[in-house]
C-alpha positions as CSV (number, residue, x, y, z in Angstrom):
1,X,35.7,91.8,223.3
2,X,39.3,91.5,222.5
3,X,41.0,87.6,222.9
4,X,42.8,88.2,226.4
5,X,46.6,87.7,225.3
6,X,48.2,88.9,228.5
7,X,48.1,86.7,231.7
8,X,49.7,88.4,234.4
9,X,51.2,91.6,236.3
10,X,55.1,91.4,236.4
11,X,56.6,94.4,237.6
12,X,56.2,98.5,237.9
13,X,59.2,100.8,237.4
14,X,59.5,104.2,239.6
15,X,61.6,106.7,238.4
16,X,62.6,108.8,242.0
17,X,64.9,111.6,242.4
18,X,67.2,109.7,245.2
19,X,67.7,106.3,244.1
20,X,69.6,105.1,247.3
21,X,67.3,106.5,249.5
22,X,64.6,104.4,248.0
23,X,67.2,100.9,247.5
24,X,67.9,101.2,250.9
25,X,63.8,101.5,251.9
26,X,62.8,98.7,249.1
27,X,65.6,96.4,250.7
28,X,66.4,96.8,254.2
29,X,62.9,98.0,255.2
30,X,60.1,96.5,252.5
31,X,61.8,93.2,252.3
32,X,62.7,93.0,248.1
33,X,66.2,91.8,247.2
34,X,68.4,93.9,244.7
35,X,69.1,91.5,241.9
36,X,70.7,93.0,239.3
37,X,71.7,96.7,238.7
38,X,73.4,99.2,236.4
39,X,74.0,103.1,236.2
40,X,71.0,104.6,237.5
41,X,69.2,101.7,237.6
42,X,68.3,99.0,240.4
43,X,66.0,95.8,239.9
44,X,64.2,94.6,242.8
45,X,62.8,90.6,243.5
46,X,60.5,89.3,245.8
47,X,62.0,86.4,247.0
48,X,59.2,84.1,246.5
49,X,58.1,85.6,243.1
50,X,59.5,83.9,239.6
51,X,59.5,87.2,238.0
52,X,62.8,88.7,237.4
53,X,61.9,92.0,239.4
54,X,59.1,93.3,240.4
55,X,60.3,96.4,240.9
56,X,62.7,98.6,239.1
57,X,63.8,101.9,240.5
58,X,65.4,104.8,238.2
59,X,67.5,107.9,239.1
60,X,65.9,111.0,237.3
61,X,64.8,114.6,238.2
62,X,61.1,114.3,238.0
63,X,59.2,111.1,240.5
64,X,56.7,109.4,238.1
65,X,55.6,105.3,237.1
66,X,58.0,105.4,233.8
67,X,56.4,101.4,233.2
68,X,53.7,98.7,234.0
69,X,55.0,95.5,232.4
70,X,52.9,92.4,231.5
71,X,53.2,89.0,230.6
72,X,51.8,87.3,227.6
73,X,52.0,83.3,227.0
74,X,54.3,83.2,223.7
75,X,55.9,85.5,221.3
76,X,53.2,85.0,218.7
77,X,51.2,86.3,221.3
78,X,53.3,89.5,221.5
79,X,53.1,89.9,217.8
80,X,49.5,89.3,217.4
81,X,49.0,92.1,220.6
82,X,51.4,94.8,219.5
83,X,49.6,94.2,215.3
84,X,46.2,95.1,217.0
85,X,47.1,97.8,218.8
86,X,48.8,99.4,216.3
87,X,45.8,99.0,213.9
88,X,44.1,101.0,216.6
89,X,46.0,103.9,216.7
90,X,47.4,103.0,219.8
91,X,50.8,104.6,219.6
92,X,54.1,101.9,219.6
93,X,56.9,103.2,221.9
94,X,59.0,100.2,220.2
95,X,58.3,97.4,217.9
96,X,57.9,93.9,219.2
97,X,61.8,92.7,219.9
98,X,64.3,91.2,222.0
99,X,64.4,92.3,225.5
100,X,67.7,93.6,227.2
101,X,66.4,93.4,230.7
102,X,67.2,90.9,233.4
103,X,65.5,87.7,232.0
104,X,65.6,89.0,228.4
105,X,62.4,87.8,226.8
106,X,60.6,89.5,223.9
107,X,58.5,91.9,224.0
108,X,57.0,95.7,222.9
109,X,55.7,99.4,224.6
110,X,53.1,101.2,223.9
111,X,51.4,104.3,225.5
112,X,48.3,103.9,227.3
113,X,45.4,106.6,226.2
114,X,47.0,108.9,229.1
115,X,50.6,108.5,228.1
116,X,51.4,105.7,230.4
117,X,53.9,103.9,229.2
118,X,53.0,99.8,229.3
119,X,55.3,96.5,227.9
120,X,54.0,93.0,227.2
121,X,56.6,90.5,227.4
122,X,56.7,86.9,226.6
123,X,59.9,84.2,227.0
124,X,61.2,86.0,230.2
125,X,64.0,83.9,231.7
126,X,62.3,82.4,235.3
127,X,63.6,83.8,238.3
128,X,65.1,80.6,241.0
129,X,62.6,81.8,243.8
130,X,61.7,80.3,246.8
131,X,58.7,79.5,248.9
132,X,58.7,81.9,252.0
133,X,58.9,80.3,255.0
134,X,56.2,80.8,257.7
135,X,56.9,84.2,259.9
136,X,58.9,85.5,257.5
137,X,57.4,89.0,257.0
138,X,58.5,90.2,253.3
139,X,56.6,90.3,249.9
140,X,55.8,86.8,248.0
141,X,55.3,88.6,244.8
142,X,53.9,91.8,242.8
143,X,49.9,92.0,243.7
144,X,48.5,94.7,241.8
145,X,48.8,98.3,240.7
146,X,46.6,101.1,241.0
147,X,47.0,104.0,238.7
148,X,44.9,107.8,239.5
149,X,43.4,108.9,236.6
150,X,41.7,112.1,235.4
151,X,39.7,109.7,232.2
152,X,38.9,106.6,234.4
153,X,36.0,106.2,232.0
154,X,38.1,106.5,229.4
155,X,41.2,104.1,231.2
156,X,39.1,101.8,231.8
157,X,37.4,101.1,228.1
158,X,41.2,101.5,226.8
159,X,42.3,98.5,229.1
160,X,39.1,96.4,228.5
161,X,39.1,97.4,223.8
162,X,42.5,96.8,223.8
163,X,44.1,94.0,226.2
164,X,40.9,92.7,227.6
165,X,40.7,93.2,230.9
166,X,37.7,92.6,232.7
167,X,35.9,94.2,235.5
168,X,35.5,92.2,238.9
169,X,34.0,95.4,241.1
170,X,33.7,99.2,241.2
171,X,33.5,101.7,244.6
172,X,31.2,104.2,244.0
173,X,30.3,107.4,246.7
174,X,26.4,109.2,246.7
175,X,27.9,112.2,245.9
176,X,31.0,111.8,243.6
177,X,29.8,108.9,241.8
178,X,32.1,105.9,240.4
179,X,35.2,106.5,242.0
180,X,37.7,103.0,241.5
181,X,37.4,100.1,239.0
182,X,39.2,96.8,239.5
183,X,40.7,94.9,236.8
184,X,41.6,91.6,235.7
185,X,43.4,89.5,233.5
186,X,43.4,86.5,235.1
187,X,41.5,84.9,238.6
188,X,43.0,87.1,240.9
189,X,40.0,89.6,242.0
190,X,42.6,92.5,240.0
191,X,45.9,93.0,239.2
192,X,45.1,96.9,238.3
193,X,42.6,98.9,239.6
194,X,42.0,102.4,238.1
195,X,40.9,105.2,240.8
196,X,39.5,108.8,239.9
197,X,41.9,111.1,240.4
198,X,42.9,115.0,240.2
199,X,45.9,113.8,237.8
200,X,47.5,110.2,236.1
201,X,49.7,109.0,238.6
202,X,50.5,105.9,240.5
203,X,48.0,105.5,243.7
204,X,49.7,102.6,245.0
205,X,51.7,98.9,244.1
206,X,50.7,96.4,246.3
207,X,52.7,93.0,247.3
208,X,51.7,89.8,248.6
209,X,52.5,88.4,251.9
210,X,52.8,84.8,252.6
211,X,49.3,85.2,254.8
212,X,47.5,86.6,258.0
213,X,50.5,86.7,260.5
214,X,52.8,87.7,257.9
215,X,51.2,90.2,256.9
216,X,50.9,91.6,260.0
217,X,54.5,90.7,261.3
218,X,55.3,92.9,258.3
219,X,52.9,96.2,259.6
220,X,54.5,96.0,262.7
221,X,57.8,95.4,261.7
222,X,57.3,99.2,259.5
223,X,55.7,101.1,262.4
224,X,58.7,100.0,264.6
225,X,61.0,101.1,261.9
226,X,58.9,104.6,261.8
227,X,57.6,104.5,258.1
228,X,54.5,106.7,258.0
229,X,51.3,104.0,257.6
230,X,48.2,106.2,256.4
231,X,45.4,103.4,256.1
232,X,45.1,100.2,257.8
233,X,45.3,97.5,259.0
234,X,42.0,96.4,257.8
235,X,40.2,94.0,255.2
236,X,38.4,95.7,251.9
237,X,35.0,93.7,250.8
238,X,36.4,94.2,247.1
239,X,38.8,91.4,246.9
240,X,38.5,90.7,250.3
241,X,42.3,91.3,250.6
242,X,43.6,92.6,254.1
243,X,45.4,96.7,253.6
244,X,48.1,98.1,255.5
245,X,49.4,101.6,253.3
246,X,52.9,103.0,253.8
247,X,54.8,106.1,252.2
248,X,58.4,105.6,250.7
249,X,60.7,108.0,250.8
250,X,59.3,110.2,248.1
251,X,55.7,109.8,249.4
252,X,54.6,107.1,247.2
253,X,51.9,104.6,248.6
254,X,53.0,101.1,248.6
255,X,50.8,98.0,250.6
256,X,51.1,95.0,252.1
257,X,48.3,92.9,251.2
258,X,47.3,89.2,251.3
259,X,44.3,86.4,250.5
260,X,43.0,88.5,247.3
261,X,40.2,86.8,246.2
262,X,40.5,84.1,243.1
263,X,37.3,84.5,241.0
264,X,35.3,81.5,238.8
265,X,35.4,84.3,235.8
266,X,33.2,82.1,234.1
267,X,30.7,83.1,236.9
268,X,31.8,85.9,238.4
269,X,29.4,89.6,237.5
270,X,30.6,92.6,239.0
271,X,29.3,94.5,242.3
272,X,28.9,98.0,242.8
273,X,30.2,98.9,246.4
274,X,29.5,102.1,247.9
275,X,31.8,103.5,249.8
276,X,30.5,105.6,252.0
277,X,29.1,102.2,253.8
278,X,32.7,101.7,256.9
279,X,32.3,97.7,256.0
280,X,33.2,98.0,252.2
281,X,36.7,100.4,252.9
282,X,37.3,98.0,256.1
283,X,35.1,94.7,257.2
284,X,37.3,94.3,260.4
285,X,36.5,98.0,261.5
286,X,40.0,97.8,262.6
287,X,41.7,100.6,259.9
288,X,41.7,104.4,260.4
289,X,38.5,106.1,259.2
290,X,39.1,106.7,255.1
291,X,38.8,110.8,255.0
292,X,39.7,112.9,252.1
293,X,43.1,114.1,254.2
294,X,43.9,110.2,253.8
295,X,42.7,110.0,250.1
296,X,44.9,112.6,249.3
297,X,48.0,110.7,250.3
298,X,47.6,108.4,247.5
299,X,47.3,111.2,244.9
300,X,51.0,111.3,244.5
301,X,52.4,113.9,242.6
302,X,51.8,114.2,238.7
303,X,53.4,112.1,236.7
304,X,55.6,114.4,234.3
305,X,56.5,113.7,230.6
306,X,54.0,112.1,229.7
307,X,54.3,110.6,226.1
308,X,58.3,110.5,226.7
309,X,59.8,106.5,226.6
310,X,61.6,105.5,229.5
311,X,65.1,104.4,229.1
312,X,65.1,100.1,228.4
């Protein structure tokens, strides 16, 4: 296996047709702070999180994920990344170099084997955060990503070859087989998770809460406000992390989540779940029943352009 050079999730940039509808949800409603922004362009913080942004928001025609950024340790980790993959044949979007981004850094893109565009970044500027306080009911930080996918099989040996990520549990059904595969590249149970899907597209981005009465301050808090909630709340057995899915504006799934498991991945070996059993989608029993109207939600619509560069 590949030497694991990236060590964490750092942020996920949308591209949505009506950027101030969606500032306005991600601030006012979601609980991220607007940080820095430009022509067409907003970066989003969580107020506990040292990252930057963890979420950056474009104007454009077409709704699609235009970036998944990661972190890697040191610059010669960067280099030593962006050499391997291009002795692959993975396909370079932009050479390793200085980032112009909030927090600058260093860093490179590539495209993923289904034209997702992904960044590794090292010597990102850190972010004066804060701890968040107890009640307060907005996101700590960036949890994890989920991406649909048409080649799971396929995404999921591209992520493992070529950046190492490991595997902490798959969902399978009786009749449609495998059907999600978490990711890691660190202890947290994932940071991606790759789910089968009619086309590549972004199932949901999920944030941290401070913990249990947070996290559901923060569910009630959106149903009062009227945002549609499609699943939850509830507890998965994968991760063990508590669920509660909204819809933005432009019908994209976002979560609130919070105590996803830490692993020993010196001892950790993979389970295979199978969702059809209530307990694995929901131990508290307490969520909506998961039915395919609900799954298809979260199949968002396709992303468009795929093997076009978002703007830096």
């Amino acid at each position: 296996m590949t030497q694991r050079l990236i060590t964490h999730l750092r942020h996920v940039d949308l591209a949505v047709p009506d950027l101030r509808t969606q500032q306005d949800f991600f601030t006012n409603t979601w609980g991220l702070k607007a940080e820095h922004s430009d022509s067409g362009l907003t970066f989003l913080a969580a107020e506990g999180s040292p990252e930057q942004y963890v979420v950056r928001l474009r104007e454009a025609t077409d709704k699609r994920i235009d970036l998944i950024s990661f972190g890697a340790a040191t610059a010669a980790d960067v280099d030593t990344l962006a050499g391997a993959l291009a002795r692959d044949g993975v396909q370079l979007v932009h050479e390793p170099t200085d980032l112009q981004t909030p927090g600058g850094g260093y860093g490179f893109r590539f495209f993923d084997n289904e034209g997702r565009t992904v960044e590794v970044s090292s010597d990102v500027a850190v972010r004066q955060h804060r701890r968040i306080e107890e009640g307060e009911s907005i996101p700590v930080r960036l949890s994890h990503v989920v991406i649909n996918s048409t080649d799971p099989e396929g995404t999921r040996a591209f992520y493992e070859k070529h950046l190492a990520f490991a595997l902490s549990d798959t969902l399978v059904h009786p009749r449609m087989g495998d059907m999600m595969w978490f990711m890691r590249v660190n202890a947290w149970h994932h940071s991606m998770a790759i789910a089968r899907g009619p086309h590549p597209s972004l199932h949901h981005a999920s944030f941290e809460m401070r913990g249990i009465d947070e996290y559901m301050r923060g569910t009630g808090r959106l149903l009062r406000a009227g945002v549609e909630k499609i699943w939850g709340p509830g507890r998965h057995l994968a991760g063990n992390n508590t669920f509660s899915y909204f819809l933005d504006p432009h019908g994209n799934t976002v979560e609130y989540t919070t105590e996803l498991d830490e692993l020993d991945e010196d001892t950790w070996h993979p389970h295979v779940y199978d969702i059809s059993n209530p307990e694995v989608s929901d131990q508290w029993g307490t969520a909506n029943a998961m039915n395919e109207f609900v799954a298809k939600k979260s199949f968002n619509d396709p992303d468009k352009g795929l093997f076009v560069a978002p703007p830096v």
